[in-house]
C-alpha positions as CSV (number, residue, x, y, z in Angstrom):
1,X,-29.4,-112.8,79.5
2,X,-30.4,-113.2,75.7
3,X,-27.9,-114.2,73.1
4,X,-30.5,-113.0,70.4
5,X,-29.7,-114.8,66.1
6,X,-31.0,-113.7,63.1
7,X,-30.5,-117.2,62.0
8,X,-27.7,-120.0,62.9
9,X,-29.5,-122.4,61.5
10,X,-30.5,-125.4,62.8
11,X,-27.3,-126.2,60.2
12,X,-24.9,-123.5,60.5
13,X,-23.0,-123.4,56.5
14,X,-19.2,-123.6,57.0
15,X,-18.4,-120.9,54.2
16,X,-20.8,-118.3,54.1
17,X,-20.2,-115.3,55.2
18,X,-21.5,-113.7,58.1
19,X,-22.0,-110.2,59.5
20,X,-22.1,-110.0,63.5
21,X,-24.0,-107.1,64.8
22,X,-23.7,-106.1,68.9
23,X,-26.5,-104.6,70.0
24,X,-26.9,-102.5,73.1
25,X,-27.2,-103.8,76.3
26,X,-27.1,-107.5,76.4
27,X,-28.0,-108.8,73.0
28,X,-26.1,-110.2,70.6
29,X,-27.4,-110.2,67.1
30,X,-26.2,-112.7,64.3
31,X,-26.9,-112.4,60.8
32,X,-26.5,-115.0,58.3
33,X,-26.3,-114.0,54.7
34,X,-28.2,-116.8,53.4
35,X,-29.9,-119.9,53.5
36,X,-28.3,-122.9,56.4
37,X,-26.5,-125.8,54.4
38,X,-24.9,-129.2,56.7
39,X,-22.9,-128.4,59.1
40,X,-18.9,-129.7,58.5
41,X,-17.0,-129.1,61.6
42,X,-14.8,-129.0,62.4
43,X,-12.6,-127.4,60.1
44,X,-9.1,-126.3,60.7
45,X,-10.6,-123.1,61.6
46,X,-14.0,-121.6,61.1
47,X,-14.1,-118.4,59.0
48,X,-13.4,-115.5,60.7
49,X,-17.8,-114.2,61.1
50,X,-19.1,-117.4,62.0
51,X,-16.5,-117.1,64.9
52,X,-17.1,-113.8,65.8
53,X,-21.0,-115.2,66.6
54,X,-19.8,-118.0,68.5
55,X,-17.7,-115.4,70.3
56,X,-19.9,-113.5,71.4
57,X,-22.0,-116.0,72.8
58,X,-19.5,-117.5,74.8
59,X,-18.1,-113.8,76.4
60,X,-21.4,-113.0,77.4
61,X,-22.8,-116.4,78.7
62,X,-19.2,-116.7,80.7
63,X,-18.4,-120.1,79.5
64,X,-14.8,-119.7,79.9
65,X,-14.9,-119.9,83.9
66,X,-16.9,-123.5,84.4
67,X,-15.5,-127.0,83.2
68,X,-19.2,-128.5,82.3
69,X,-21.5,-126.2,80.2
70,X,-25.0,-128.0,78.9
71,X,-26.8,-126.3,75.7
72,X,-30.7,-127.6,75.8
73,X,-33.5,-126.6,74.0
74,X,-37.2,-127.1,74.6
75,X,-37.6,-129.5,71.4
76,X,-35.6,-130.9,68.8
77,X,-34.6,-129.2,65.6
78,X,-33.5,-125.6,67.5
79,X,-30.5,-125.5,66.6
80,X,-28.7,-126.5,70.3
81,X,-26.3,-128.9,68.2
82,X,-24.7,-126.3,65.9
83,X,-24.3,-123.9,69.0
84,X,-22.9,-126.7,70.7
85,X,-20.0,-127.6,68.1
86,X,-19.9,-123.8,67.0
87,X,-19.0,-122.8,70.4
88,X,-16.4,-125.4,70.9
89,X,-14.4,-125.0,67.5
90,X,-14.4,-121.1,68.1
91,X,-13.0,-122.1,72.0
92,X,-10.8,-124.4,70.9
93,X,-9.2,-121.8,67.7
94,X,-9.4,-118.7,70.6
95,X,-7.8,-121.0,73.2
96,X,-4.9,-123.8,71.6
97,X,-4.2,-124.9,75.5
98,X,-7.7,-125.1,76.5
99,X,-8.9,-128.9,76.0
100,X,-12.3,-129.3,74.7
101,X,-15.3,-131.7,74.5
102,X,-18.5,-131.7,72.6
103,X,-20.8,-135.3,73.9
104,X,-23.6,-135.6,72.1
105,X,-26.1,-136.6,74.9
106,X,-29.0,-137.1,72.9
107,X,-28.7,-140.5,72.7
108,X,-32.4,-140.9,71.3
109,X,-31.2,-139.1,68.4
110,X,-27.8,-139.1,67.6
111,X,-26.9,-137.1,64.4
112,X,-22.9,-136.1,64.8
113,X,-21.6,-139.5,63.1
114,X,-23.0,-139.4,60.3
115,X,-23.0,-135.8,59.8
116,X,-19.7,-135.5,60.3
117,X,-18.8,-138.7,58.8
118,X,-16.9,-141.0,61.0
119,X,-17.9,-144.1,63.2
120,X,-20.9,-143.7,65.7
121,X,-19.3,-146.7,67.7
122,X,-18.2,-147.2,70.7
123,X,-19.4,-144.0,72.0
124,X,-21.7,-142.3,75.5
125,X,-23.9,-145.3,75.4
126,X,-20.6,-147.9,75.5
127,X,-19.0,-145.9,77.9
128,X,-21.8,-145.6,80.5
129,X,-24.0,-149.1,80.1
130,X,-20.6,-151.5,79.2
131,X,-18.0,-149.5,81.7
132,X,-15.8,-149.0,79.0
133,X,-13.5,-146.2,79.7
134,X,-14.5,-142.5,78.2
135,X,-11.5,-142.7,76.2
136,X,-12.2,-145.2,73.9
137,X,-15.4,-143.0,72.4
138,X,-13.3,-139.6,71.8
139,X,-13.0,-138.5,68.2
140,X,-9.7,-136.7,67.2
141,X,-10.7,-133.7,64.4
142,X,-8.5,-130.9,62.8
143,X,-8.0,-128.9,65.7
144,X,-5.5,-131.3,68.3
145,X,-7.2,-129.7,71.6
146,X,-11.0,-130.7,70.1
147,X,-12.4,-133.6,70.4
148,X,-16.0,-135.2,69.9
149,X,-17.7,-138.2,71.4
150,X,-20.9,-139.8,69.5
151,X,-23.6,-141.0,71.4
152,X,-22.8,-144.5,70.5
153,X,-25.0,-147.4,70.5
154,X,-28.3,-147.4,69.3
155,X,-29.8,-149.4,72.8
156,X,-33.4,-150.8,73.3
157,X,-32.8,-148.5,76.9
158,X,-31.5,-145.2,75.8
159,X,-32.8,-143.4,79.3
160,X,-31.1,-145.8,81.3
161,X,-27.9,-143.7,79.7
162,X,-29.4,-140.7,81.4
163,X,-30.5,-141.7,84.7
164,X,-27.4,-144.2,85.5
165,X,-25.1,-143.6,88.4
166,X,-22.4,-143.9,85.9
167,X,-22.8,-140.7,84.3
168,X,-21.6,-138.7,86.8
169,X,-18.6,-140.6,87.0
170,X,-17.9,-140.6,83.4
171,X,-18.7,-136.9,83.1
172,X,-16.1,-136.2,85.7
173,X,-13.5,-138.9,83.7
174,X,-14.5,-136.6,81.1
175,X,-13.2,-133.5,82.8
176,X,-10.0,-135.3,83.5
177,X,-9.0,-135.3,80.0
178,X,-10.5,-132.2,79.1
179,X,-11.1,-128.3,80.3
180,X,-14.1,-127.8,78.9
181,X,-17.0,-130.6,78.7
182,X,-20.0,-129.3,76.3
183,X,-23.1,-131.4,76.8
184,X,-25.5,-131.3,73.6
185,X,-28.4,-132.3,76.0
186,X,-31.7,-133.8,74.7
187,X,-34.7,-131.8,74.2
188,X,-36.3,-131.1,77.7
189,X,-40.4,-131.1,77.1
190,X,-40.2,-134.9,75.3
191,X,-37.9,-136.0,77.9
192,X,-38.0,-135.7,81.4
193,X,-34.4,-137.2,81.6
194,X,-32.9,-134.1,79.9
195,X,-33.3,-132.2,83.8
196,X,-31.3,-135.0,85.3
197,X,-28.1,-134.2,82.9
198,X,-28.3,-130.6,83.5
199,X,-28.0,-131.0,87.1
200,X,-24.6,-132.0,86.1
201,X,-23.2,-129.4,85.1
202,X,-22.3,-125.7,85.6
203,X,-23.9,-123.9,83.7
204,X,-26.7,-124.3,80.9
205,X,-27.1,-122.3,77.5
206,X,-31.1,-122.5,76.4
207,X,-31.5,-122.1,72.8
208,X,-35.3,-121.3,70.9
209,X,-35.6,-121.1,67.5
210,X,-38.3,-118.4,66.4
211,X,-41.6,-120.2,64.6
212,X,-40.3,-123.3,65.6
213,X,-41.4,-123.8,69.5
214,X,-45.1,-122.5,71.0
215,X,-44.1,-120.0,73.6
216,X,-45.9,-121.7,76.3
217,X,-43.6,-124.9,75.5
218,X,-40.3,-122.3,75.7
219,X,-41.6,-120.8,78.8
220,X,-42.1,-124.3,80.5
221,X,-38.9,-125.9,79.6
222,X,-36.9,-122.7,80.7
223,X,-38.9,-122.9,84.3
224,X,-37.8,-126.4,84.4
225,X,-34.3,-125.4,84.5
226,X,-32.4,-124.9,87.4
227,X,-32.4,-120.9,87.6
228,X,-29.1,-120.9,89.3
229,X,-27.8,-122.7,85.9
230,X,-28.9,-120.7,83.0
231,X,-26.4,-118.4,81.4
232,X,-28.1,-117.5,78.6
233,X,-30.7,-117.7,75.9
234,X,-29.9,-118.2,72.2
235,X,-32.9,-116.6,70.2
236,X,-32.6,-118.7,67.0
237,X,-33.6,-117.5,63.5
238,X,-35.9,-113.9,64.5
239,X,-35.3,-110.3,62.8
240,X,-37.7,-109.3,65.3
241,X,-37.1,-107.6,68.4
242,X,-36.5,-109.8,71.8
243,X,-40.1,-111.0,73.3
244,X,-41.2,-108.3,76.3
245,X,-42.2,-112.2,77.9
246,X,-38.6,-113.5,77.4
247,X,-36.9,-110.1,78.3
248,X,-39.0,-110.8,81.8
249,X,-38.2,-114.0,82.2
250,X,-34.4,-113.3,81.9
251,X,-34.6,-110.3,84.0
252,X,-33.4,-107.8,81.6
């Protein structure tokens, strides 16, 4: 299935509007009306178009039935961040009694602190190299029922993060305190660890941003991927039509 965008970003604005199109079949088409500006989020509630796109993402990829959902792309800069907190604001505004998540995973290049302007410490890499518990690393924001947690750190060893037993364990403390656990996963072709975290979880939103990733790069990553885990592609930034190569490889 492809979640097709005329452009979220890879910095989705916070007050622009936004004009949500659904296209036949299994498309969805977003339109931004202009240029991306830094993403603030969250917000007490995202205006009422940005959340209709995040909406329709998360209906069609089926999010609401799994507890884990990782959003990957095959490089940095794609945009998988914003979809990440975009999709958990607009769950946690559509559903108060629903608990929700975001980790930023990418411990090799952790951006949510200071973008969203609060304390990258402790956060993933305390939790899962020191044993601290997962609680100590959660971020409280406008909405009670959403919460964040910053990579943490910076470490000398930031696979070990990845690859330790203890992830597993702390995702699953994670799921404890929360319904929803949304993984912002690292970038899959510059590091091999990125597979290991998707294994994870339940389900796995892929996100390509048009002029930005060859298509032999996209196609690899996504064959990487556990088929049985992919819910969807986001098609990032394109007023053209879906690929014929990606409509194949989707099976629509």
């Amino acid at each position: 299935m492809i979640l097709e965008a005329d452009v979220i970003g890879p910095e989705l604005p916070a007050d622009n509007a936004v004009e949500p199109a659904v296209a036949p079949g299994t498309a969805l088409q977003m339109r931004e009306n202009s240029n991306a500006l830094a993403l603030r989020v969250p917000r007490s509630h995202l205006p009422s178009g940005i959340a209709e796109l995040f909406r329709g993402i998360y209906r069609r990829a089926r999010v609401r039935d799994i507890a884990v959902l990782g959003v990957c792309s095959a490089i940095s800069g794609e945009g998988k961040t914003t979809v990440s907190l975009g999709l958990a604001q607009t769950l946690a505004q559509d559903f108060p009694d629903r608990r929700v998540l975001v980790v930023e995973a990418d411990v090799e290049r952790p951006t949510l602190a200071s973008r969203l302007g609060f304390d990258p410490n402790p956060g993933l890499i305390e939790c899962v190299l020191e044993d601290q518990p997962i609680q100590v690393g959660y971020r409280t924001t406008t909405l009670e029922n959403l919460h964040l947690l910053p990579a943490g750190g910076p470490t000398d060893f930031p696979g070990r993060v990845l690859r330790s037993g203890r992830m597993a364990a702390a995702i699953e403390a994670m799921c404890q305190t929360h319904d929803l656990v949304i993984l912002d996963v690292p970038a899959i072709l510059p590091n091999g660890d990125a597979l290991l975290l998707t294994e994870l979880t339940e389900g796995v939103i892929f996100v390509v941003r048009a002029g930005v990733t060859p298509m032999p790069g996209v196609k690899k990553a996504i064959s990487e991927l556990n088929e049985g885990l992919l819910r969807g592609v986001v098609l990032n930034g394109t007023t053209s039509a879906i690929p014929r190569w990606l409509r194949r490889l989707c099976g629509i």
